[in-house]
N, C-alpha and C positions, 0 to 999 in steps of 0.2 A: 326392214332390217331386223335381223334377228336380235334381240334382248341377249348381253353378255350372263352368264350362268351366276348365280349369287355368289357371293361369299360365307360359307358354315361357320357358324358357332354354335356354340349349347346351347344355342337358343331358335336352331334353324328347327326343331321337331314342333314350334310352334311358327313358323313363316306364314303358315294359310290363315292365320287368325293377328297378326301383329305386323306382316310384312317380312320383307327379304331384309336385310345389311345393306343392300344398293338401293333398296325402296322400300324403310321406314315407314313402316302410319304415320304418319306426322297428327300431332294434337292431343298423342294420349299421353303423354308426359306432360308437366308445365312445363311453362315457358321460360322459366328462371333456372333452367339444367341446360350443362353444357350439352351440344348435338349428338356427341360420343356417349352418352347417358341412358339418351330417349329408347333406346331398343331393353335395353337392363328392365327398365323402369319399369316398360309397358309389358316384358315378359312377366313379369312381377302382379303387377294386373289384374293381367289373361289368369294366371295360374290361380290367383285369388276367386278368380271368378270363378273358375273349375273346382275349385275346392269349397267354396259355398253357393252350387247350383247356380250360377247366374252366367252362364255362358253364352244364354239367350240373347244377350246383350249386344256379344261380338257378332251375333248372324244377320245376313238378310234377308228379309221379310216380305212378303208382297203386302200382306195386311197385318196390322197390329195383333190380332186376333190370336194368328197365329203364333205369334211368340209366347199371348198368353200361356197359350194349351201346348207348349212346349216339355216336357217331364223330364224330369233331373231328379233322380231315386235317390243322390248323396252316394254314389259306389266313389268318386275319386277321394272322397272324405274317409270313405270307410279305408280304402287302399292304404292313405298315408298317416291315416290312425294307428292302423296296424304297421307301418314302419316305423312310425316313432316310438310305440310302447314296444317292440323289440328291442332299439335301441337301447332305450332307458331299463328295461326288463323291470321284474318285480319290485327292486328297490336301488337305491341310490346309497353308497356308501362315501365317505372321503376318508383315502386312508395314507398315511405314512410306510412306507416300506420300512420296514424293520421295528415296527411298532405294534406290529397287530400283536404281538404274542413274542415274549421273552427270549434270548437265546439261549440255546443247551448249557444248561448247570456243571456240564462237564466236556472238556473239551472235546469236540468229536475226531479225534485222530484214529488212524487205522490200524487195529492190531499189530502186536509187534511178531514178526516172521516167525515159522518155528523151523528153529537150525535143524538140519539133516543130522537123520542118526547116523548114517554111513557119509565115507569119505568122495563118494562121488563126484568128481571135477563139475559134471555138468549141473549138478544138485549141490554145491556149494558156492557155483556161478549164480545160478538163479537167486539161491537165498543171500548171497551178499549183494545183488543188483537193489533187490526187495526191500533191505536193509536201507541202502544209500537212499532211493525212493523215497523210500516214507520218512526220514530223516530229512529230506530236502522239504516235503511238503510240510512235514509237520510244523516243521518255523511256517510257514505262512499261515498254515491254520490257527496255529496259536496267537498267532497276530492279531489274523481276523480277529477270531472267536473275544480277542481283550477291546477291538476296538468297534465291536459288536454291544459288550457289555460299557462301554463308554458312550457309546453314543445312545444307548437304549432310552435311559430318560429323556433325552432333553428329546427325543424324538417321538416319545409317548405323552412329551408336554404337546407338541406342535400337532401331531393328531388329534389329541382331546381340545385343544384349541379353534382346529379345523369343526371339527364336530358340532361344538357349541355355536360358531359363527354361522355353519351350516342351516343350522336348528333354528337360530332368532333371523336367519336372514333368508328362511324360507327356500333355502340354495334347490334343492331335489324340483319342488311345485316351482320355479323360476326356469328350469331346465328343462321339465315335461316340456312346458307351456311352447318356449322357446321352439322345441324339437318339433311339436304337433303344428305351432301354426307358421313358423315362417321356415325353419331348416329345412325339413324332408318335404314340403308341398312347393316351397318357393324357390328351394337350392341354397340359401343362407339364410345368417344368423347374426347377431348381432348384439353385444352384450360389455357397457362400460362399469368401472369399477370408481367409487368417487369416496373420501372422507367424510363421514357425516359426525358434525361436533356434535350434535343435538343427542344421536344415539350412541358418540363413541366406538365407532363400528365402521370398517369400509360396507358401502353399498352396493348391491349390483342392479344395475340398472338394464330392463331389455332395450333395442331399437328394433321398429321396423326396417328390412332389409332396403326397401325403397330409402330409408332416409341415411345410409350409409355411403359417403365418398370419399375414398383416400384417393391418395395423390400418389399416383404410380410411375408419373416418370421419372425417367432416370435409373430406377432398381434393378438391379440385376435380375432378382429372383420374384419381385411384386409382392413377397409377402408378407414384409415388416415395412410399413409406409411412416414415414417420419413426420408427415402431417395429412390429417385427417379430417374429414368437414361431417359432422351431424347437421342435415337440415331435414326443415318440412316447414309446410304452408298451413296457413290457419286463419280464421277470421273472427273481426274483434268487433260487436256491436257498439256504433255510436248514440253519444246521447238524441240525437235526433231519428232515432231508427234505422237510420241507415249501415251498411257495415263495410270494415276498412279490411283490407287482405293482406296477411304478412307473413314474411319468410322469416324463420330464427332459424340462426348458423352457432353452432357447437362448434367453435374450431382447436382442436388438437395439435401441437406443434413441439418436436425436440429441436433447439438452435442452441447454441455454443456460448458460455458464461465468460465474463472478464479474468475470473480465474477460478480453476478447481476447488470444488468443494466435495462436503465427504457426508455422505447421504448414511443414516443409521443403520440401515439394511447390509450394510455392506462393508467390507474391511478395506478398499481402496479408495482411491478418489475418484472425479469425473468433472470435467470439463462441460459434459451435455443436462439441460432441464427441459423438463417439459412445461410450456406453457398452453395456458386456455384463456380463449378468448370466446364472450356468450354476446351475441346481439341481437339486434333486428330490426329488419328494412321493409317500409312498405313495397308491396309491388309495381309502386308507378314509378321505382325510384329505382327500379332493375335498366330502364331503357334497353339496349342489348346487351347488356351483361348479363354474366350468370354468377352463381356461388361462388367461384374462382376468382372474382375482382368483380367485389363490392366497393365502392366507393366508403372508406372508411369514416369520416366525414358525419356522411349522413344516416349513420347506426345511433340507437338506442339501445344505450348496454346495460346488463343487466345489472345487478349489485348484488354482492354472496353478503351471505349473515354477517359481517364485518362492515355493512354497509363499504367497503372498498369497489370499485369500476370491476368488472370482470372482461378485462382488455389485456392480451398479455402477461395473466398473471401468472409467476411460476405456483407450480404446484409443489416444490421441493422432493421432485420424483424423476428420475433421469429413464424413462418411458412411458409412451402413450398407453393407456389405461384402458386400452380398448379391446378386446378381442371378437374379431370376424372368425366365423365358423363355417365352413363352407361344406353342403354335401357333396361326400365324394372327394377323388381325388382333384386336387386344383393350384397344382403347383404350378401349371404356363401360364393358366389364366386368370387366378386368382378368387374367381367367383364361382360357388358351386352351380351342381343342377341339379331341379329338381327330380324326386324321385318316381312322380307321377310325370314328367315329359316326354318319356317314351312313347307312352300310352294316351295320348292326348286325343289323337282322331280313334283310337278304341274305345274311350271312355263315351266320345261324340255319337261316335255309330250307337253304342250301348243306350244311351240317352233316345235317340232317332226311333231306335227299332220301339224302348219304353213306350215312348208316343204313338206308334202306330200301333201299337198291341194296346193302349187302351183305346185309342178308338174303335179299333177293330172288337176290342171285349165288348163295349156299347152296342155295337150293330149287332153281334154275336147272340146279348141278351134282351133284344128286342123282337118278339116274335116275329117272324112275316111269315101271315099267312093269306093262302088264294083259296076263295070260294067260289063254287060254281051253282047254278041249281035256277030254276023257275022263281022262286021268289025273294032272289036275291034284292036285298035294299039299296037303293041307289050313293047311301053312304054307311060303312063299317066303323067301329068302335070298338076296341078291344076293352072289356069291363071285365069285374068280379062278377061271377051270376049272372052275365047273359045267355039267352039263349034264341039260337038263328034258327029260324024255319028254313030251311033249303029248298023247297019243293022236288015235283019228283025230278026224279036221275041228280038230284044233287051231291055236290061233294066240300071235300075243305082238307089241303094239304097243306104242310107248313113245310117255308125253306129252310133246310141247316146251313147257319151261315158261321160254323167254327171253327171248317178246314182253313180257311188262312190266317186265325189268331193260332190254331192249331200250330203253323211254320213256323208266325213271327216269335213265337214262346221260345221254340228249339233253335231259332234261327240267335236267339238272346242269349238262348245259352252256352251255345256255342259262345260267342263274343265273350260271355264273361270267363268260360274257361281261357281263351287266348288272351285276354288280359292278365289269368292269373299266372301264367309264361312268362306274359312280358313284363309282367313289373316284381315277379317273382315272390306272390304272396301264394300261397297254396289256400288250397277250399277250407282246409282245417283251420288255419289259423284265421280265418276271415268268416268260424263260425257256422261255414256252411260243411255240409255232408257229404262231400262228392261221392263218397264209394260206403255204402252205407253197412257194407260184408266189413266182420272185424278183422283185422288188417293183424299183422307181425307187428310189433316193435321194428327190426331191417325193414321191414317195407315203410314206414310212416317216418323212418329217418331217412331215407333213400326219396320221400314224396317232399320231404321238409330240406331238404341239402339244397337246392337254389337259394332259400330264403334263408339259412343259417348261414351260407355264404355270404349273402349280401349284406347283411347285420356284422358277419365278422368283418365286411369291409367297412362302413359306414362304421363303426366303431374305430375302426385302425387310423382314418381321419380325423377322427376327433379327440384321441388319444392325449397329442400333444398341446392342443389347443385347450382342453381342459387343466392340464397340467401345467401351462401359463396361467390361466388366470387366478389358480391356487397361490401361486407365484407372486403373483401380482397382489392377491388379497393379503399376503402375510407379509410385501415391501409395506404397503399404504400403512399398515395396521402400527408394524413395530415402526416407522417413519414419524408418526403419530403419538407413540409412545404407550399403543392400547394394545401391544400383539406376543405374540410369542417372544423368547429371549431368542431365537435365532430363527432365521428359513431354510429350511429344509424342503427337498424334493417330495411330492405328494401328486395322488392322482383321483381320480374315477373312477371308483370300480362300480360297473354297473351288474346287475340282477341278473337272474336266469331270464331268457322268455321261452322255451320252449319247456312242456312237459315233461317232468322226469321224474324216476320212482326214488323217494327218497329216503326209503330205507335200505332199496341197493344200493343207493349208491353210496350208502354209511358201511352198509358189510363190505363193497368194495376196496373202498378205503381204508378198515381195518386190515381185511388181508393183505393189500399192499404194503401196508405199514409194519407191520408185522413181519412180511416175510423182507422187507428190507428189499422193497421194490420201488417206491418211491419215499422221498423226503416229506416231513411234516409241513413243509413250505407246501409244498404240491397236492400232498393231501386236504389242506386248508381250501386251497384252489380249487379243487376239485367239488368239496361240500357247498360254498358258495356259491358255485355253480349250478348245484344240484336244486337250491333254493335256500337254502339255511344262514339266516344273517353273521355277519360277522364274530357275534361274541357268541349264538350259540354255536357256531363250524370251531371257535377256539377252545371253549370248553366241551366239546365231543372229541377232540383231537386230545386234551387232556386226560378223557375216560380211556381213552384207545390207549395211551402210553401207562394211565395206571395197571391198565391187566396184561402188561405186555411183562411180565415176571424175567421170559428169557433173556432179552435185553435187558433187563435191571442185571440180571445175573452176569451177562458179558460185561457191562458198565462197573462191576465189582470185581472182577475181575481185570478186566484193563487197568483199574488204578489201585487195587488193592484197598478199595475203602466200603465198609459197608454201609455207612452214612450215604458217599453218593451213589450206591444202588437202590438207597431208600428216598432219596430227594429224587431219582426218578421215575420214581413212582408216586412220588406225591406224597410219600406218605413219615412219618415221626418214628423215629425207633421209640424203643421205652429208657427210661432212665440208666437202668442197668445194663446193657446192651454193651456187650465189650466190641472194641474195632477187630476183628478177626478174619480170616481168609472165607470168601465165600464160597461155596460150594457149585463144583460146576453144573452144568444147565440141564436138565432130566432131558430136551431132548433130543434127537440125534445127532451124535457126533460126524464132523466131516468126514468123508472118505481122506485115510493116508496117500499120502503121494506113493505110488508104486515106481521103482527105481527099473533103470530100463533094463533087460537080458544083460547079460553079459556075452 
């Protein structure tokens, strides 16, 4: 009877080495995880094993031997090293929107219309539409622009806040780390946020993806889980040598208060807290249970610095403190995938063909040779300074044996260019040379647009998730009484990673800005981009608007002040400096509207 066809998940690109969803490995998971688990887990694994050469492990063998002399060069390592520092790119900034840099010292409204000289119906249509226009917009502008300069401080407190917390808590080296070994090789990530009295400070703590389980039924969407279980196994030597095996359970939990209270973070009330519960069970005390229903009973709970039970203790915070980070998109499923899974039996074959080309290089660099002759010796020895007497009609030819290391080489690299398709890292970024002719700029961005792709997706993923736990770090912090006077929205902006010239792309920028093609907000963007950290891209956008004269000059103009065509420029008039009409702008005037035939 035919076998019914599996069931796919993002975990089916490893099935040959872990099993189907209908036939599970059984045994490579513990035995204290519920059965819905075991596939997760053991994906998790597998991947770990590919990602630090031991994949030898999952195969079979006729002799041990063989496994030995199995070769594993580190290319899935190199693959998702290089996914992660795209990622993360050159640096790691945490910023406040509307803080990097001050709003316009003068309101930015649009010139006011200039009335028709003639009585033209259709040119006195136009210019009183223009009129109403910029009259409507300009109340909102003006609005903005007041509640721009209102929020500026306390928004430039909570970034320099971000910043400093960043700084002593390690945040950037917490998030490589994160990205390189369990997010882009494993598919997630996992990272909780906890109060420490000792440093005053929220913490962030990483997990291994393996020891993450939320509780997903019930949710509509899977991806705010209202209780959540940290566990793993570990073992404790006894005084008699011997050693005991135990599970500790991190359980996370929001349930409903006898009545509302009102959390400092926040200007309403809530009904919901979070509580945490820390224990631990040996494992003879699992019988068939699993993490799900522990016999509570017979835990060993922990005690926080208060010496207090850590059973249900609220944490005065009306959400779970955790954030899962998953690669890729993972809205149905909830669990990312790894970036190396595609590539999985490529990477094997890649490994395969390694092994055979070094064996085949050994035979390759062992001479064989055949002698012939009357006084040949009954046994040969290849030495330094021998020398063979052949007698007559003797000879001595040696076999070339390096046509088939000759294949297996091309035959490898073939393989590694198709991996660099499949997992969309290009030769250049992985250090290698593929095309060793100097190439266009259009051409090396046209070789790098899979991989700029893919990083602009796996960024777009994590966008929001980074933006919670900023979130999250500045409830604990002011809940605590150690954080900002308010929370405010804040993100990740991460680095460049690809090559770019970064004094075009500073003259780019100027002439943009200059010609009143893009915004200073966009021009910021842009430098950032290009490589240049956030305070120098702020004070080069600075430099750019001191020598931009013409616009100082319209800006005196529009408001009739010479004071603010000098503040934006940066620069002090002199003392005796009278306020008088500026002069208009030396360079070319608009073209006149030309009025139509009559």
């Amino acid at each position: 009877m035919q076998e019914p066809y599996p069931d796919l998940d993002r975990w089916s690109y490893l099935d040959h080495r872990i099993g189907t969803p209908n036939h599970s490995t059984v045994g490579v998971a513990p035995g204290w995880l519920p059965q819905d688990q075991w596939r997760r887990i053991s994906a998790y694994r597998f991947l770990d094993a590919l990602n630090k050469n031991s994949t030898r492990w999952y195969m079979e063998w006729d002799e041990d031997y063989q496994r030995d002399q199995f070769v594993e060069m580190g290319d899935p390592w190199l693959f998702g090293d290089r996914i992660a520092a795209g990622v993360v790119g050159d640096q790691i900034e945490l910023v406040v929107d509307g803080a990097e840099h001050p709003p316009p010292s003068v309101v930015p409204i649009a010139q006011e219309p200039t009335e028709p000289e003639t009585g033209d119906e259709v040119s006195l249509a136009a210019y009183q539409a223009e009129v109403e226009i910029r009259a409507a917009q300009s109340s909102d502008i003006i609005d903005e622009w007041k509640q721009q300069w209102e929020d500026y401080p306390r928004l430039k407190e909570v970034q320099r806040w971000l910043q400093d917390w960043g700084k002593a808590e390690q945040f950037a080296a917490k998030v490589y780390e994160m990205e390189s070994a369990s997010i882009v090789p494993l598919g997630d990530g996992v990272m909780a946020f906890q109060w420490d009295e000792r440093v005053k400070r929220p913490r962030m703590v990483l997990y291994d993806p393996d020891s993450y389980f939320p509780v997903l039924e019930g949710l509509d969407d899977g991806q705010w889980p209202e209780k959540v279980h940290i566990a793993w196994s570990y073992e404790e030597e006894l005084p008699d040598g011997s050693t005991q095996e135990w599970v500790r359970r991190i359980t996370y939990e929001l349930v409903e208060t006898a009545k509302e209270w009102d959390p400092k973070y926040s200007d309403g009330s809530t009904n919901r807290v979070c509580t945490v519960s820390d224990g631990r069970w040996r494992i003879d005390q699992f019988d068939d249970r699993t993490i799900d229903d522990l016999t509570v009973a017979a835990a060993v709970w922990t005690l926080n610095s208060q010496g207090e039970e850590m059973r249900d203790l609220p944490l005065g915070i009306d959400f779970i403190p955790i954030v899962h980070v998953p690669n890729g998109f993972a809205e149905l499923e909830h669990f990312g995938q790894s970036s190396l899974s595609v590539g999985v039996q490529a990477f094997e074959t890649l490994a395969q063909g390694d092994t055979d080309a070094a064996k085949a290089s050994e035979l390759a660099g062992t001479p064989q040779i055949a002698v012939s002759g009357a006084a040949v010796p009954p046994t040969l020895e290849m030495k330094k300074g021998i020398v063979w007497g052949l007698g007559e009609n003797g000879s001595m030819d040696t076999i070339d044996q390096s046509a088939p290391l000759t294949a297996l080489l091309d035959y490898n690299k073939a393989t590694q260019e198709r991996i660099e398709r499949i997992v969309k890292v290009p030769a250049g970024i992985l250090g290698r040379n593929a095309n060793r002719e100097i190439r266009s700029g259009v051409a090396l961005q046209i070789s790098n647009f899979p991989y700029d792709q893919e990083i602009g997706k796996l960024r777009l993923t994590r966008t929001p998730k980074y933006q919670l736990a900023l979130k999250m770090v500045q409830r604990i912090a002011i809940q605590n009484g150690a954080g900002p006077s308010v929370v405010a929205p804040a993100r990740v902006s991460f680095g460049s990673y690809l090559p770019s010239d970064l004094a075009s792309s500073v003259t780019n920028v100027n002439t943009l800005i200059n010609a009143r093609a893009i915004s200073r907000a966009t021009g910021l963007r842009m430098l950032i981009d290009s490589g240049l950290d956030l305070d120098d891209a702020v004070t080069e956008l600075e430099r750019i608007r001191s020598e931009d004269t013409s616009g100082a000059v319209e800006v005196g103009n529009a408001t009739g002040s010479v004071t603010a065509a000098a503040n934006y420029l940066g620069i002090d008039l002199p003392e005796d400096a009278e306020e008088t009409e500026p002069t208009e702008s030396p360079g070319p005037k608009p073209e006149e509207k030309q009025l139509p035939p009559e």
